[in-house]
Backbone as numpy.savetxt, mean C-alpha at the origin, in Angstrom:
# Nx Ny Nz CAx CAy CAz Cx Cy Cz
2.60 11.60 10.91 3.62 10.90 11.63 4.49 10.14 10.64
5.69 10.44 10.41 6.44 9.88 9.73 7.52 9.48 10.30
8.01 7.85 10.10 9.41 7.70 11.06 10.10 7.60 10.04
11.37 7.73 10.46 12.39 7.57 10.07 12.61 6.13 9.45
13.01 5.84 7.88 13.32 4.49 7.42 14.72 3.85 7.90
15.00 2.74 8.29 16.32 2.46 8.90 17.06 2.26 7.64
18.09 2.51 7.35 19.06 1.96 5.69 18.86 0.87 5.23
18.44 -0.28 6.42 18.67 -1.57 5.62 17.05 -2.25 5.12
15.96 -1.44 5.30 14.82 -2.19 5.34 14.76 -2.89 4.37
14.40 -3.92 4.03 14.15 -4.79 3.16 12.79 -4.60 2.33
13.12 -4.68 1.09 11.78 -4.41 -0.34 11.14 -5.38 0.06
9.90 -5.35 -0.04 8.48 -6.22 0.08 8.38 -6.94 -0.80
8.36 -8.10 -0.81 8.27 -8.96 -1.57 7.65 -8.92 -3.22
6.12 -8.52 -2.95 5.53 -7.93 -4.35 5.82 -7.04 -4.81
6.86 -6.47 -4.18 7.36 -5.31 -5.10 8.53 -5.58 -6.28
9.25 -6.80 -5.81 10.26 -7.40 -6.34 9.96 -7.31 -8.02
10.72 -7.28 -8.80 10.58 -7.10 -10.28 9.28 -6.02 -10.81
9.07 -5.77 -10.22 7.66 -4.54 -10.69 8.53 -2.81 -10.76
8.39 -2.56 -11.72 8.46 -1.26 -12.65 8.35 -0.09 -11.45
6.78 -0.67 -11.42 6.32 1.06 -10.66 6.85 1.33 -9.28
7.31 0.30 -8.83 7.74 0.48 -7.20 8.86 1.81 -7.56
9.93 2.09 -8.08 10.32 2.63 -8.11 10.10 4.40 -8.10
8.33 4.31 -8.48 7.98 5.62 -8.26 7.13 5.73 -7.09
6.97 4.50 -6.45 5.63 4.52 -5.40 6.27 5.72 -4.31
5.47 6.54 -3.52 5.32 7.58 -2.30 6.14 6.77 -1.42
5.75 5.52 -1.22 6.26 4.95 -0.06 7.72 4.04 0.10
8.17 4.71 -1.46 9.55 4.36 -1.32 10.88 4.89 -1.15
10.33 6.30 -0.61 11.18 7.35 -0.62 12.31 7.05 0.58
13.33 7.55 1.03 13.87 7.62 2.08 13.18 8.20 3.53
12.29 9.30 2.76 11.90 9.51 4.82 11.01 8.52 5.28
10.17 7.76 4.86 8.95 6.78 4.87 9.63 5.21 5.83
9.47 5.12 6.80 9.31 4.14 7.94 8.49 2.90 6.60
9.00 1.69 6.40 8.06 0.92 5.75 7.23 -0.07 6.78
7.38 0.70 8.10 7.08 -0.46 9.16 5.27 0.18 9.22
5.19 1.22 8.84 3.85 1.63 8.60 2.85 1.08 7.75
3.14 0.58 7.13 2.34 -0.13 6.24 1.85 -1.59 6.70
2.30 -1.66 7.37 2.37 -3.13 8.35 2.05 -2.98 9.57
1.03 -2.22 10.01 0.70 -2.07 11.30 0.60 -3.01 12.39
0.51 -2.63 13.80 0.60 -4.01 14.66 -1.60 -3.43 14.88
-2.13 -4.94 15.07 -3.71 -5.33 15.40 -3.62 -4.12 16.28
-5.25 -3.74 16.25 -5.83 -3.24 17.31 -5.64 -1.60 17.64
-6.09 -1.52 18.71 -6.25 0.59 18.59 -4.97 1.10 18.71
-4.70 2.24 19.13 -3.49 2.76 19.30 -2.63 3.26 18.06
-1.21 2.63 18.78 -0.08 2.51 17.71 -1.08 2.21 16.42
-2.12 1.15 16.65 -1.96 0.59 14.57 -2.62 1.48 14.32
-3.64 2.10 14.63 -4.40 3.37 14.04 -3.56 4.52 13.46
-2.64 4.59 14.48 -1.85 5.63 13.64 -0.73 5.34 12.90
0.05 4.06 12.58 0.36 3.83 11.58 -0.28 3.71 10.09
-1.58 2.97 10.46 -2.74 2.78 9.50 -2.76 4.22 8.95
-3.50 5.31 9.60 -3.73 6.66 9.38 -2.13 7.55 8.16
-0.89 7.03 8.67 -0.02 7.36 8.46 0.18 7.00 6.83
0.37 5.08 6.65 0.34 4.71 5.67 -0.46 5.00 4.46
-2.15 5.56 5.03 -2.63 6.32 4.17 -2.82 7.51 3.07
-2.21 8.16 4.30 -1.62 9.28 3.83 -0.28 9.49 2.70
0.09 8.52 2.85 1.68 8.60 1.89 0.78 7.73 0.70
-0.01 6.64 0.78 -0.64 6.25 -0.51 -1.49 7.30 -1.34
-2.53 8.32 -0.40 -2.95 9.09 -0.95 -2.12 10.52 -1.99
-0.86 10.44 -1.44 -0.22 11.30 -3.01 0.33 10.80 -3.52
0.20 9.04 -3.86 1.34 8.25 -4.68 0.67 8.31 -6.02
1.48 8.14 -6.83 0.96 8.07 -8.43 0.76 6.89 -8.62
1.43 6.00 -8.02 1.42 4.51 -8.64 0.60 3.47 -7.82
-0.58 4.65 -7.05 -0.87 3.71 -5.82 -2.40 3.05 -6.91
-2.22 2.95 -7.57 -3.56 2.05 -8.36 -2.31 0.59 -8.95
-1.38 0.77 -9.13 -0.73 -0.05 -9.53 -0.02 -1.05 -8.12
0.07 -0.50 -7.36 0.39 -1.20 -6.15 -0.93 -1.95 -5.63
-2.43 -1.29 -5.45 -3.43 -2.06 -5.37 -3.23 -2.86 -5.94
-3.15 -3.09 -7.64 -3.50 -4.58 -8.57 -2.60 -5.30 -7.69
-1.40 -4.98 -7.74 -0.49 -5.97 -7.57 -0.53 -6.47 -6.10
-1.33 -5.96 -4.97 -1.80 -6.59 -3.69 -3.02 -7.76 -4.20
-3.82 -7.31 -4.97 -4.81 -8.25 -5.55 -4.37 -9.09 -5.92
-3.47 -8.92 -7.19 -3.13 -10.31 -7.94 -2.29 -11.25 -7.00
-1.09 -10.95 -5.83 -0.51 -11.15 -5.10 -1.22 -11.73 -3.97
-2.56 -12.38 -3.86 -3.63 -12.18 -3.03 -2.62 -11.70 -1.02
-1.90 -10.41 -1.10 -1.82 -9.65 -0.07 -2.84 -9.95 1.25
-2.50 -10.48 2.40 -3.31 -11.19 3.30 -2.84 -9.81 4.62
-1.90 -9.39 4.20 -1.15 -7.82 5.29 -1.15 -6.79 4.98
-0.81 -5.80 5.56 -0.57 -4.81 5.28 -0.91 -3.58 4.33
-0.98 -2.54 4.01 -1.46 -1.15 3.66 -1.09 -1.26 1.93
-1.80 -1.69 0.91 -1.50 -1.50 -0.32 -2.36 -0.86 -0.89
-1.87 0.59 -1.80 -2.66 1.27 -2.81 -3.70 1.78 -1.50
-3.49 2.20 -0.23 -4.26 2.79 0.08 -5.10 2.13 0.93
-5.53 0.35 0.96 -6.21 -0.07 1.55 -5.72 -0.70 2.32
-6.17 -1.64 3.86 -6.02 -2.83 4.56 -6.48 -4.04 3.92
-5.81 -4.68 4.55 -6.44 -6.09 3.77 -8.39 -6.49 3.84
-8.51 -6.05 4.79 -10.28 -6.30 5.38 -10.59 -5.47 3.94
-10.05 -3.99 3.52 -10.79 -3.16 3.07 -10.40 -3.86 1.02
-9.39 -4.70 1.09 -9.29 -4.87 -0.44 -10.13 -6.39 -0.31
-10.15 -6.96 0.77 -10.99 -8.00 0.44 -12.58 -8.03 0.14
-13.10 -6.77 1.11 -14.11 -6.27 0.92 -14.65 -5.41 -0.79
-13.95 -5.48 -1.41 -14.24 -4.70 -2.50 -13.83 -5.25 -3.51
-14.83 -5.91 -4.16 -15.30 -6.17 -5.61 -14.62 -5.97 -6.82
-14.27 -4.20 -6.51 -13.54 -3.52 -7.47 -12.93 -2.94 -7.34
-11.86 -2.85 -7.39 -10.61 -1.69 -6.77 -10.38 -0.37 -6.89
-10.72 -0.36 -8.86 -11.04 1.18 -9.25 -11.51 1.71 -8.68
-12.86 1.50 -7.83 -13.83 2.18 -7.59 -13.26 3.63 -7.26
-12.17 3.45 -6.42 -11.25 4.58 -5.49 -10.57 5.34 -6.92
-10.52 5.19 -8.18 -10.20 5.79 -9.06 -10.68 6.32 -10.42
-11.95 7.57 -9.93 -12.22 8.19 -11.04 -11.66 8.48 -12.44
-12.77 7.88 -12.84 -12.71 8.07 -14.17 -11.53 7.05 -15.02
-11.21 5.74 -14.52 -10.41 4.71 -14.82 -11.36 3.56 -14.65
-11.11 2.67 -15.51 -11.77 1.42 -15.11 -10.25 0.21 -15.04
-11.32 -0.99 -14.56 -10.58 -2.15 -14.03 -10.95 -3.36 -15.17
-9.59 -3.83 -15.29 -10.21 -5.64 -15.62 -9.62 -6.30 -14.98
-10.45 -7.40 -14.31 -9.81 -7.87 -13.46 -9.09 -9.16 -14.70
-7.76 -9.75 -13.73 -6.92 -10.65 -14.56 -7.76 -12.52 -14.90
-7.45 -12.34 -16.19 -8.30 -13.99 -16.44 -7.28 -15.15 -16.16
């Protein structure tokens, strides 16, 4: 399910001055950014959720969009692939990226 992006959507905040946004999946023109931001509960958010996944899963830069939900401590929405429950839940972010490791920032 992919909607249509309206012309004027506005860049996400953590994306602001960061490099890689420019290559992220989910910055293309056909990509709805309202997906990534699902509304609570079954339905509609499931399949936005489901949706947003999918466009993280062929992004190149979606390990770099994770950090930067981490470091950003991201309290919304679909980054690098996860929900917020699912990046708060996890320790380590790499985990989702064979054969790469993590440091986290001091």
């Amino acid at each position: 399910m992919l909607i249509q992006k309206p012309p004027s959507a506005p860049q996400p905040t953590a994306t602001r001055g960061r490099s890689w946004w420019a290559h992220a999946a989910c910055a293309g023109s056909d990509v709805d950014p309202n997906i990534f931001f699902p509304p609570r509960g079954k339905g509609r958010g499931d399949e936005y959720t489901s949706a947003a996944k999918r466009v993280c899963a062929r992004c190149p830069v979606r390990r770099s969009c994770l950090e930067a939900a981490l470091e950003g401590h991201e309290k919304f929405g679909i980054w690098g692939g996860k929900h917020a429950r699912e990046r708060s839940r996890d320790a380590s972010p790499a985990s989702d990226f064979v054969g790469t490791t993590y440091t986290a920032p001091t």
